[in-house]
C-alpha positions as CSV (number, residue, x, y, z in Angstrom):
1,X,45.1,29.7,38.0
2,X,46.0,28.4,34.6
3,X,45.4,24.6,35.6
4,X,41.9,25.8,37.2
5,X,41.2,27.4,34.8
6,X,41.6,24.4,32.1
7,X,39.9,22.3,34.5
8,X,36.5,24.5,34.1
9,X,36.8,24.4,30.6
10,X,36.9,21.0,30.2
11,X,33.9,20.6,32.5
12,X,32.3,23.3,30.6
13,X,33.2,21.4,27.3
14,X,31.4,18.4,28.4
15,X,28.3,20.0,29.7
16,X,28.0,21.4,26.2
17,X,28.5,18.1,24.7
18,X,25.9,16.4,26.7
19,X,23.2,19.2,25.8
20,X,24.0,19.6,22.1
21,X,24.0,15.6,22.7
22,X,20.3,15.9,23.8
23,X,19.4,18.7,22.4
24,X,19.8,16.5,18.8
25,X,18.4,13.2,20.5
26,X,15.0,15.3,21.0
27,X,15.0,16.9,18.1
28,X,15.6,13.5,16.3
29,X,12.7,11.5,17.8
30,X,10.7,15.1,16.3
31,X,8.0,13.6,13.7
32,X,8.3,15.3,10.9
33,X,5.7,16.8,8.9
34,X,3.6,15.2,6.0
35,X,1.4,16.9,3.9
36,X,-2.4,16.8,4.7
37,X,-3.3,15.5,1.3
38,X,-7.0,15.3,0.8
39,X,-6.9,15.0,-3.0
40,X,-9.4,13.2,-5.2
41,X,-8.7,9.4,-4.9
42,X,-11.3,9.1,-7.8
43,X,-9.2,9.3,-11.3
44,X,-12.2,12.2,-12.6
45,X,-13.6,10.9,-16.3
46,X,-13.3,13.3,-18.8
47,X,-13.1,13.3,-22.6
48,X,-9.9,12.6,-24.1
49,X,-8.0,15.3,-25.7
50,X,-8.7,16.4,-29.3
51,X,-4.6,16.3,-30.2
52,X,-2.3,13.8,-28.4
53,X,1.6,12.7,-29.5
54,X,2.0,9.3,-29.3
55,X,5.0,7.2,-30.3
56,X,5.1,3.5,-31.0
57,X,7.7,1.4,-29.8
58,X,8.6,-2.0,-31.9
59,X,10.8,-4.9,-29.9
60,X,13.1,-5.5,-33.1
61,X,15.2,-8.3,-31.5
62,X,16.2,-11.6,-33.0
63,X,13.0,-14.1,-31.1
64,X,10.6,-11.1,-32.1
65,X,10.8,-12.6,-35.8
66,X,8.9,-15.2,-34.9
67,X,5.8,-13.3,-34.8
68,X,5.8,-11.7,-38.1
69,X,7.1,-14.8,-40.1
70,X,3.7,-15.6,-41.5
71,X,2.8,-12.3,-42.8
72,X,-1.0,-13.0,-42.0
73,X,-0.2,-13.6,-38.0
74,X,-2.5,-11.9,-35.2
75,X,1.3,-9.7,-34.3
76,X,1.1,-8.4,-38.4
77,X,-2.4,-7.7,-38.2
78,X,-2.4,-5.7,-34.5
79,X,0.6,-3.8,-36.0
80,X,-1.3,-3.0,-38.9
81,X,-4.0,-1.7,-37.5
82,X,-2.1,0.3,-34.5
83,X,-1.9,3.2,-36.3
84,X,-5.1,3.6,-37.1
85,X,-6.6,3.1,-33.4
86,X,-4.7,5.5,-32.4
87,X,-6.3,8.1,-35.5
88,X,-9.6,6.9,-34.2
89,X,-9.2,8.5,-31.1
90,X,-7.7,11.1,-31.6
91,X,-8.4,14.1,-33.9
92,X,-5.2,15.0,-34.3
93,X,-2.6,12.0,-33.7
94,X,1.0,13.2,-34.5
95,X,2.3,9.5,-34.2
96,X,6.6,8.9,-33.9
97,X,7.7,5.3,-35.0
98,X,10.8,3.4,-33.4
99,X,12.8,0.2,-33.2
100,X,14.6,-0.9,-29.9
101,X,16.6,-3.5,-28.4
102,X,20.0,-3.0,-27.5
103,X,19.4,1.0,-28.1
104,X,16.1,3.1,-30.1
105,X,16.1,4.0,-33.4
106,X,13.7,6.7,-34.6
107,X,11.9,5.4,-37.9
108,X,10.1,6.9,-41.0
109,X,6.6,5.2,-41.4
110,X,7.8,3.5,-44.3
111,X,10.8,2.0,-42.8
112,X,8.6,1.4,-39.3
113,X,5.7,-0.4,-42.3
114,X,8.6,-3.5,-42.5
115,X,7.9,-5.2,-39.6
116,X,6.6,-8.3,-41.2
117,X,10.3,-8.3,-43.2
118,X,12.9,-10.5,-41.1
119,X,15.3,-7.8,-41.6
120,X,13.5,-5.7,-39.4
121,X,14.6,-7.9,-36.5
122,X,18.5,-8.4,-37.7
123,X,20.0,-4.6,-37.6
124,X,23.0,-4.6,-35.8
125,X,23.6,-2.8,-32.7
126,X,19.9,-3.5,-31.9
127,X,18.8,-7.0,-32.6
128,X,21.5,-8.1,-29.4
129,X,19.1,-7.7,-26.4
130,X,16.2,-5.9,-25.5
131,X,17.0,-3.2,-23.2
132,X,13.7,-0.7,-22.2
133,X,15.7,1.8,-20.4
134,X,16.6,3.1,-24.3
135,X,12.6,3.5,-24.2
136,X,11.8,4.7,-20.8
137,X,13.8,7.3,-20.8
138,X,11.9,9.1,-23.8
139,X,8.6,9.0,-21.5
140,X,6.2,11.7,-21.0
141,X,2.9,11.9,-19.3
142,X,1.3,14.1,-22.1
143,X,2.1,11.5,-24.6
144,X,0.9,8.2,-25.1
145,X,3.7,5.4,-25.9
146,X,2.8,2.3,-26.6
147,X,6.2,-0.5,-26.3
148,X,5.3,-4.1,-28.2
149,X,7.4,-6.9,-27.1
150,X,7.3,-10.4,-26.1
151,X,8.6,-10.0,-22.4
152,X,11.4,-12.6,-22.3
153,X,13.2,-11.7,-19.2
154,X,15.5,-13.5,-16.9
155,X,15.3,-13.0,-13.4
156,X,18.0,-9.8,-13.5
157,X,16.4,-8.5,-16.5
158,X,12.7,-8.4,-14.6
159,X,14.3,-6.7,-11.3
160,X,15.9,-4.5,-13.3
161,X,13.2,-3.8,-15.5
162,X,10.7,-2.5,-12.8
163,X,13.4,-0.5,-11.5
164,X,13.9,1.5,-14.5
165,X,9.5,1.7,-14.4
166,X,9.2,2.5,-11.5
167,X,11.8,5.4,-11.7
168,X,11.3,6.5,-14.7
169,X,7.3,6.4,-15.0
170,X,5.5,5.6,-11.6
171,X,7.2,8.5,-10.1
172,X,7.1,10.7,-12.6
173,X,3.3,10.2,-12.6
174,X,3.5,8.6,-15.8
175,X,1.1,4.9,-15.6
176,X,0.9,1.4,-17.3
177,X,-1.7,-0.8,-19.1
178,X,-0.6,-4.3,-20.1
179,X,-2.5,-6.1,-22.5
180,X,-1.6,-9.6,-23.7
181,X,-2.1,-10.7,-27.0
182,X,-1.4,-14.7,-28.4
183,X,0.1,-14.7,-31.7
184,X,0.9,-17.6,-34.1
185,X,5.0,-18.0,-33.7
186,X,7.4,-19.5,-35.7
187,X,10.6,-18.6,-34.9
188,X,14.0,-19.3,-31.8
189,X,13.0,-18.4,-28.7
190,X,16.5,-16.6,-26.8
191,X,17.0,-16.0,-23.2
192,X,15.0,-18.9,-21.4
193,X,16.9,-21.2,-18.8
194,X,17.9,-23.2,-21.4
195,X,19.9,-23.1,-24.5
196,X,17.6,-21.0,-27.4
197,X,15.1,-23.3,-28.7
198,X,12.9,-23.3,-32.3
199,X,8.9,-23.1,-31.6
200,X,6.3,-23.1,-34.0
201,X,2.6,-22.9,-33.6
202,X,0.2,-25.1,-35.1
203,X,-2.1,-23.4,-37.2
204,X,-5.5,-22.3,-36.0
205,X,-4.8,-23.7,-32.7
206,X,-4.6,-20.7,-29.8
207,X,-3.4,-23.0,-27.8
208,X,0.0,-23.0,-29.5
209,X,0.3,-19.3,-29.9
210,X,2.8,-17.7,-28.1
211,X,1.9,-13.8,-26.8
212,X,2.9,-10.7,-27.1
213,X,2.5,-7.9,-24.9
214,X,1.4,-4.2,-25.4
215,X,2.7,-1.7,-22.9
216,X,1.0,1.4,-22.6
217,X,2.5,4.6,-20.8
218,X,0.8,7.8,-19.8
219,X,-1.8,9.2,-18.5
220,X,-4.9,7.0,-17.0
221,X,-7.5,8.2,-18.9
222,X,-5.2,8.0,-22.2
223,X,-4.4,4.4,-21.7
224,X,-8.1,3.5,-21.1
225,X,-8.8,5.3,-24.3
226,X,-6.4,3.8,-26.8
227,X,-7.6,0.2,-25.2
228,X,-11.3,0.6,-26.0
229,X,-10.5,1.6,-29.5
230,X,-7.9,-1.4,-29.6
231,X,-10.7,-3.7,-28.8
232,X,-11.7,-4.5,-32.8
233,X,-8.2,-5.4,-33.7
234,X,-7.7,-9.2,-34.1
235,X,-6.3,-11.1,-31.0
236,X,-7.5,-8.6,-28.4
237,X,-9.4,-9.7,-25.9
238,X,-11.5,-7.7,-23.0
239,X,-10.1,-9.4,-20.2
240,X,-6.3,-9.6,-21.4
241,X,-5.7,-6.4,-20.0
242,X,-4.5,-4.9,-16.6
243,X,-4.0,-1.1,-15.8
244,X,-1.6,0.2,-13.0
245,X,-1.9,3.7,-11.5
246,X,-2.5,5.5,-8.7
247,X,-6.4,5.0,-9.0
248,X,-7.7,1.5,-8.1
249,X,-11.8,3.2,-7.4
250,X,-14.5,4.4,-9.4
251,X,-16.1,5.6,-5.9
252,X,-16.8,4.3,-2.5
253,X,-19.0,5.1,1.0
254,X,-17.9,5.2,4.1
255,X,-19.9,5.4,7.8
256,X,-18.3,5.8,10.6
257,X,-20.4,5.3,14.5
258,X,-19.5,5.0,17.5
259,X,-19.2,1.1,19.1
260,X,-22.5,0.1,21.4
261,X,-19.2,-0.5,24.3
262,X,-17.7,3.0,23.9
263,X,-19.5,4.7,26.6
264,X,-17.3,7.8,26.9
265,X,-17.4,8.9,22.6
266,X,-20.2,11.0,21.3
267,X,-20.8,11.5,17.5
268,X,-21.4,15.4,16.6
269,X,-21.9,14.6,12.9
270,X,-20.6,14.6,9.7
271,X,-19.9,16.3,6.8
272,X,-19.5,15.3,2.9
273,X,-16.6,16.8,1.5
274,X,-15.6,17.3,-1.8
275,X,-13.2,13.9,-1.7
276,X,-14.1,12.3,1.6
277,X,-16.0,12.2,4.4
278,X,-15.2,13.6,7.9
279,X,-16.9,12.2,11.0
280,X,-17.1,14.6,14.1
281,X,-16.9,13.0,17.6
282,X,-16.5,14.3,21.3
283,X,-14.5,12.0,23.6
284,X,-15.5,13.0,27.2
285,X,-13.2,14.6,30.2
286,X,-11.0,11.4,31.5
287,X,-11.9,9.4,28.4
288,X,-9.0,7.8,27.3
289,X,-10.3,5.5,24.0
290,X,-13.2,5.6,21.4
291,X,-13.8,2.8,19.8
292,X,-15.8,3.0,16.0
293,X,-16.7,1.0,13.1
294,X,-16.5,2.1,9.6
295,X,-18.9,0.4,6.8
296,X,-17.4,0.9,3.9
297,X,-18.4,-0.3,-0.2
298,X,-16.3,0.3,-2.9
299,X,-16.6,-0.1,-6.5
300,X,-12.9,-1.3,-7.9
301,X,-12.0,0.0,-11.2
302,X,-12.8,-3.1,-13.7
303,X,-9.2,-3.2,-15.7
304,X,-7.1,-2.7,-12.4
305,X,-6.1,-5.4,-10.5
306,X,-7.8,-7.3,-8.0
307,X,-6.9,-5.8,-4.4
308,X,-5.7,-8.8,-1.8
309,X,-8.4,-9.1,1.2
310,X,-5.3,-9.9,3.3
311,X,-3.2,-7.3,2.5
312,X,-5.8,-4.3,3.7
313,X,-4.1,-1.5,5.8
314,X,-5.4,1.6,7.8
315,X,-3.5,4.2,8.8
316,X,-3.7,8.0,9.5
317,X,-2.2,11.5,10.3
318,X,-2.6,13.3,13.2
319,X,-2.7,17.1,13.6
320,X,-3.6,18.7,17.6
321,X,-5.0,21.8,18.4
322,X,-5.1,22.9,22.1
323,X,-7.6,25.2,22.9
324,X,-7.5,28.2,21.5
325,X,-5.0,27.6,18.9
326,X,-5.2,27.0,14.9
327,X,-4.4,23.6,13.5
328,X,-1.5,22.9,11.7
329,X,-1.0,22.9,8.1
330,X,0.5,19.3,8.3
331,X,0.1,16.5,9.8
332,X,2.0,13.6,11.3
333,X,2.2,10.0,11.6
334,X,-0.1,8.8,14.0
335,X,-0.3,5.3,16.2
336,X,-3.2,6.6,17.4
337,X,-5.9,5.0,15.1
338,X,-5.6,0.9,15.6
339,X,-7.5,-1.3,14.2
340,X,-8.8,-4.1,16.2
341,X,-11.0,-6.5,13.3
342,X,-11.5,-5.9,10.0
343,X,-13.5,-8.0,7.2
344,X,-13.6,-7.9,3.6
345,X,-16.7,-9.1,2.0
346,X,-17.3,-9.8,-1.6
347,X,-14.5,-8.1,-2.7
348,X,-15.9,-4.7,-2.5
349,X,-17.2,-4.1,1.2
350,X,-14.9,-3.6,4.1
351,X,-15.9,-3.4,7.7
352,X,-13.5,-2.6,10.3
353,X,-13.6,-1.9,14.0
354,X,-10.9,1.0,15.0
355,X,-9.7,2.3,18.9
356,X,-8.9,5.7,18.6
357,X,-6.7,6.8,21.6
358,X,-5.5,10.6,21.2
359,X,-3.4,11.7,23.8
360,X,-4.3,13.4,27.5
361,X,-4.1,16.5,26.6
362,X,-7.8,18.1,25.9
363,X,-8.4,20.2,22.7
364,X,-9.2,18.7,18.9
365,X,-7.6,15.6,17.5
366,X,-8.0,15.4,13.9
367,X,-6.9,12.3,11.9
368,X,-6.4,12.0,7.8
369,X,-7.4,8.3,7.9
370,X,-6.5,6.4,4.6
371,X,-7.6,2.6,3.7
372,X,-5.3,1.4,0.9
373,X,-3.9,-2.2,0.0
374,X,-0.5,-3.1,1.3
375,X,2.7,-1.5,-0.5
376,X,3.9,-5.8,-0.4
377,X,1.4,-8.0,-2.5
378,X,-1.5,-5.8,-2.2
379,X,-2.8,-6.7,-5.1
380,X,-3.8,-10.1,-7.0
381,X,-2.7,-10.4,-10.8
382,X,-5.9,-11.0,-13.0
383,X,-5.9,-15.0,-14.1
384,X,-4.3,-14.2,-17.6
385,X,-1.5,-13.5,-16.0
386,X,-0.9,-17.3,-14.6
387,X,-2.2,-18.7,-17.5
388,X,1.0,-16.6,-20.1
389,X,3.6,-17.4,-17.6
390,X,6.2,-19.6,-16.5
391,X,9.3,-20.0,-14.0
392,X,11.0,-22.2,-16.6
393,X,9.7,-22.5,-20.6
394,X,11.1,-25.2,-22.1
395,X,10.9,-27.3,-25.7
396,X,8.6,-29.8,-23.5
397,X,7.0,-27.8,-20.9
398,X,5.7,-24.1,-21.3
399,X,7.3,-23.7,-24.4
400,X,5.1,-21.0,-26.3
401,X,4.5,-19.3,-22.8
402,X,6.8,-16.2,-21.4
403,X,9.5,-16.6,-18.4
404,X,8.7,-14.8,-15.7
405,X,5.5,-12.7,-16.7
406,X,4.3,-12.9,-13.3
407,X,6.7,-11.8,-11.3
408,X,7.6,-9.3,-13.5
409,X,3.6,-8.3,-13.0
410,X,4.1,-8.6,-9.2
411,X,6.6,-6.3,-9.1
412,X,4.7,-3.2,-11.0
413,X,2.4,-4.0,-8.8
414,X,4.3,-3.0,-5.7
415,X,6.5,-0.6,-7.0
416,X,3.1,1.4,-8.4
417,X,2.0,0.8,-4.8
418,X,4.9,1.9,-3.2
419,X,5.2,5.1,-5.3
420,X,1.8,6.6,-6.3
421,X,0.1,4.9,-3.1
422,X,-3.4,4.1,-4.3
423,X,-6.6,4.6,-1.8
424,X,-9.7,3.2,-1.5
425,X,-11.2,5.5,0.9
426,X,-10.2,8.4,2.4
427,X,-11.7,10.4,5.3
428,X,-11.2,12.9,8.4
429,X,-11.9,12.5,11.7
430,X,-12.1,14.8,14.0
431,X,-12.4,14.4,18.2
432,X,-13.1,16.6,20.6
433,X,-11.3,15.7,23.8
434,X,-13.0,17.6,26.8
């Protein structure tokens, strides 16, 4: 009895094993939920704040000196009249002052007023190496901090770099305008693929001048409004200047019909939401596909970068309601929705043909459908970008222009992409299935 009695439970311990066993297997392959977002994709434009903090952030390493060593260069003159774009706008501006490199030091205005002095850029324990974590870290997305430096990175330094960005700002909702400014230099340039190197600019000739880059966090509408009143300081120009956040469109229009082939799919309607469009269709009893095509303009938002006409991606949540029942609250990721052409024209029109398959049973298919550039080189760096970098700056080749610039640009690019997931259109739509 005893031995019979072990023999059922070892039986009866496997036949527990193999449910709990697929019992977890089918409650792995589960989707899980995701959030119906239908928030505005449209940064809204509003006036900028009457009071703001904002703290400005000096590069005070060693190859920085070469910038303020004629005391009447484009970097002295921007730096002089920082302070004051930032009281233009502003009513109130309560305005912190730092040095960084190796670590930040917090400034009085009179000490932060010596930056056309060499010693600004020799201080021990901070001349060493630039290092932005000892800036990131200070970020918030009420403020507006504003980081000058010349970008000199090696190829560790730039992964590392966007790393600490796109932790520490992108998703904390905290975004990035660049602006590149040339600069008469005279001065050692440090951390190129060669041993450090003197350069010096020939006077009056822009062609010579080596730039420096302004890095603006916060809030989107912040950053656009310290750039426009940046515009009258010398060395700025319009088109120097690139903004990454999670907005890429002023607006955009979508239409959605049926395809002249997709016999069993009948339009219902559609509705204009408050941030997108939804598109009502009825797929008939045995249908099995609906095919559509979506017209759809855009106008881009002028500063951000150029989105990649081959890097364009659709995709969409699902939620299902049988008969009878309420829809969920959330959705799920859908294969659904594929898309079978799709053409970009002119940079700003998009028209794509889509199969919509929901599954067999009947009741209402509704699908969150998002058109954003790729997560991976989605997005084209404006040509300023190309024309300030190099892969290798040397005394006889690239000398006044900045190692890696463009990858480093790349890279925010993607990460801001990965994170904050820009869109150019967003709509709903919703079918019927008899």
């Amino acid at each position: 009895m005893r031995i019979l009695n072990t023999v059922w439970s070892n039986k009866a311990l496997i036949y527990i094993l193999l449910v709990t066993a697929l019992f977890t297997s089918s409650c792995s392959e589960k989707k899980a939920d995701i959030k119906w977002d239908v928030a505005d994709i449209v940064a809204a434009k509003t006036q900028p704040e009457s009071s703001i903090k904002a703290n400005i952030y000096v590069d005070a390493t060693t190859s920085m000196a070469g910038f303020a060593s004629n005391r009447d260069s484009v970097y002295n003159s921007f730096l002089n009249d920082l302070e004051g774009a930032i009281i233009a706008g502003w009513k109130n501006a309560n305005i912190g002052f730092y040095k960084f490199g190796t670590k930040a030091k917090e400034l009085t205005r009179e000490q932060f007023r010596t930056f056309s002095t060499p010693s600004f850029y020799a201080e021990p324990g901070i001349f060493e190496k630039t290092n932005i974590d000892s800036v990131i870290d200070a970020m918030d997305s009420k403020q507006v901090n504003i980081v000058v430096t010349d970008l000199f990175q090696s190829d560790g330094d730039v992964n590392a770099m966007i790393k600490s960005i796109k932790e520490g700002c992108f998703a904390k909702g905290i975004y990035m305008g660049i602006l590149g400014i040339k600069s008469d230099y005279s001065g050692k340039i440090y951390d190129a693929k060669v041993p450090s190197f003197p350069f010096k600019s020939e006077k009056g000739n822009e062609e010579t001048y080596r730039p420096f880059y302004v890095l603006i966090f916060g809030d989107k509408n912040n950053i656009e409004h310290l750039f426009e009143q940046l515009k009258a300081s010398k060395g700025v120009k319009e088109n120097n200047f690139v903004l990454i956040s999670k907005y890429i469109v002023n607006k955009f229009a979508v239409s959605l019909t049926k395809d002249k082939t997709s016999k069993d799919l009948n339009i219902n309607g559609q509705e204009d939401k408050r941030y997108y469009k939804q598109f009502n269709f009825t797929l008939k009893e045995g249908g099995r596909e609906g095919v559509m095509i979506a017209d759809i303009t855009f106008e881009k938002i002028a500063k951000a970068a150029d989105i990649s006409d081959k890097a364009i991606n659709i995709s969409a949540l699902r939620k299902f309601a049988a008969k009878g029942q309420a829809a969920p609250k959330n959705g799920e990721e859908s294969n659904d929705i594929t898309v079978k052409e799709l053409r970009v024209a002119n940079g700003n029109k998009i028209s794509a043909k889509l199969s919509v398959t929901p599954g067999d049973q009947p009741g209402m298919y509704s699908y969150l459908v998002y058109v954003q550039p790729s997560q991976v080189n989605g997005y084209i760096p404006p040509k300023w970008i190309d024309d300030f970098s190099s892969d290798n700056p040397t005394p006889k080749h690239d000398a006044n222009k900045t190692l890696n610039l463009k990858p480093f640009i790349e890279g925010l690019l993607n990460a801001n992409a990965a994170v904050a997931q820009p869109k150019i259109v967003q709509m709903i739509i919703n079918i019927k299935k008899l």
